[in-house]
Each structure stands twice: as C-alpha cells, then as structure tokens.
C-alpha positions, 0 to 999 in steps of 0.5 A: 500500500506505501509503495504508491504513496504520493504518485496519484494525480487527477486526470489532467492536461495542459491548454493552450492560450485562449482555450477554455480550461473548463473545456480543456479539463473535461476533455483531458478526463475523457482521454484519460478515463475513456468516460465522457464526464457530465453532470453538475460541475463544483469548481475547486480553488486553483492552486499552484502545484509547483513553481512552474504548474498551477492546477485548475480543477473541478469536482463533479459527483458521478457513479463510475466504474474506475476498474473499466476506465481507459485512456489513450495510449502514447508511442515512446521508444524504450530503452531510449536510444536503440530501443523498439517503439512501443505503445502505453497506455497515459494512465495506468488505472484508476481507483476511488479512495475514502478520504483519508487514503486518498491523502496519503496516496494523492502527489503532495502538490494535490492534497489540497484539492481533497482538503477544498472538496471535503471542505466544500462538501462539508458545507453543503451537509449544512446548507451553505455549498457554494462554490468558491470566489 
C-alpha cells in the first residue's frame, strides 16, 4: 500500500492560450478515463502545484466504474536510444479512495484539492455549498 504513496494525480492536461480550461479539463478526463464526464460541475480553488504548474480543477459527483476506465495510449521508444517503439497506455488505472487514503496516496502538490472538496462538501451537509470566489 506505501509503495504508491504520493504518485496519484487527477486526470489532467495542459491548454493552450485562449482555450477554455473548463473545456480543456473535461476533455483531458475523457482521454484519460475513456468516460465522457457530465453532470453538475463544483469548481475547486486553483492552486499552484509547483513553481512552474498551477492546477485548475473541478469536482463533479458521478457513479463510475474506475476498474473499466481507459485512456489513450502514447508511442515512446524504450530503452531510449536503440530501443523498439512501443505503445502505453497515459494512465495506468484508476481507483476511488475514502478520504483519508486518498491523502496519503494523492502527489503532495494535490492534497489540497481533497482538503477544498471535503471542505466544500462539508458545507453543503449544512446548507451553505457554494462554490468558491
């Protein structure tokens, strides 16, 4: 269980200038998942990741079998140099997580975005679920 820890991520992508990052974040879900996402869309806090990445992210609460998600595969020469090109899958599985798991297994960048959610939906056990400015 602790040789996975930290190296999770959510589905995610880059997007150009000018391009909706809403629309870029469902599309990147879909080529990683293989799930078109729909439904009612909570927008999470961006948060600078690294010193180089920031994470513009949404939740969106859906019943998905993770077991039967698949993304696009990518072709990468391996051993690099005289190796053969194969093709891999982007992503290797997918798997729901109770809260606490999900802490310890999410990249250390990302643990706020679970700590925003639970907040958030915290707040809607008592009324006040809004999203955030």
């Amino acid at each position: 269980m602790r040789k996975d820890a930290g190296v999770w991520s959510i589905p995610k992508g880059e997007y150009s200038e000018g391009e909706d990052p809403f629309n870029a974040a469902k599309r990147e879900f879909e080529e990683e998942t293989g799930v078109k996402p729909e439904g009612d869309f909570l927008p999470l806090p961006s948060l600078k990741q690294s010193k180089k990445k920031t994470v513009k992210a949404w939740a969106l609460q859906a019943d998905y079998d993770a077991a039967a998600m698949r993304g696009n595969l990518f072709s990468m020469e391996w051993p690099p140099g005289p190796g053969r090109v194969e093709r891999y899958p982007e992503v290797d599985r997918a798997e729901w997580f109770p809260l606490p798991v999900a802490r310890t297994k999410i990249l250390k960048g990302q643990i706020r975005l679970i700590d925003q959610l639970a907040g958030m939906l915290a707040g809607c056990q008592t009324g006040g679920c809004r999203p955030p400015p």
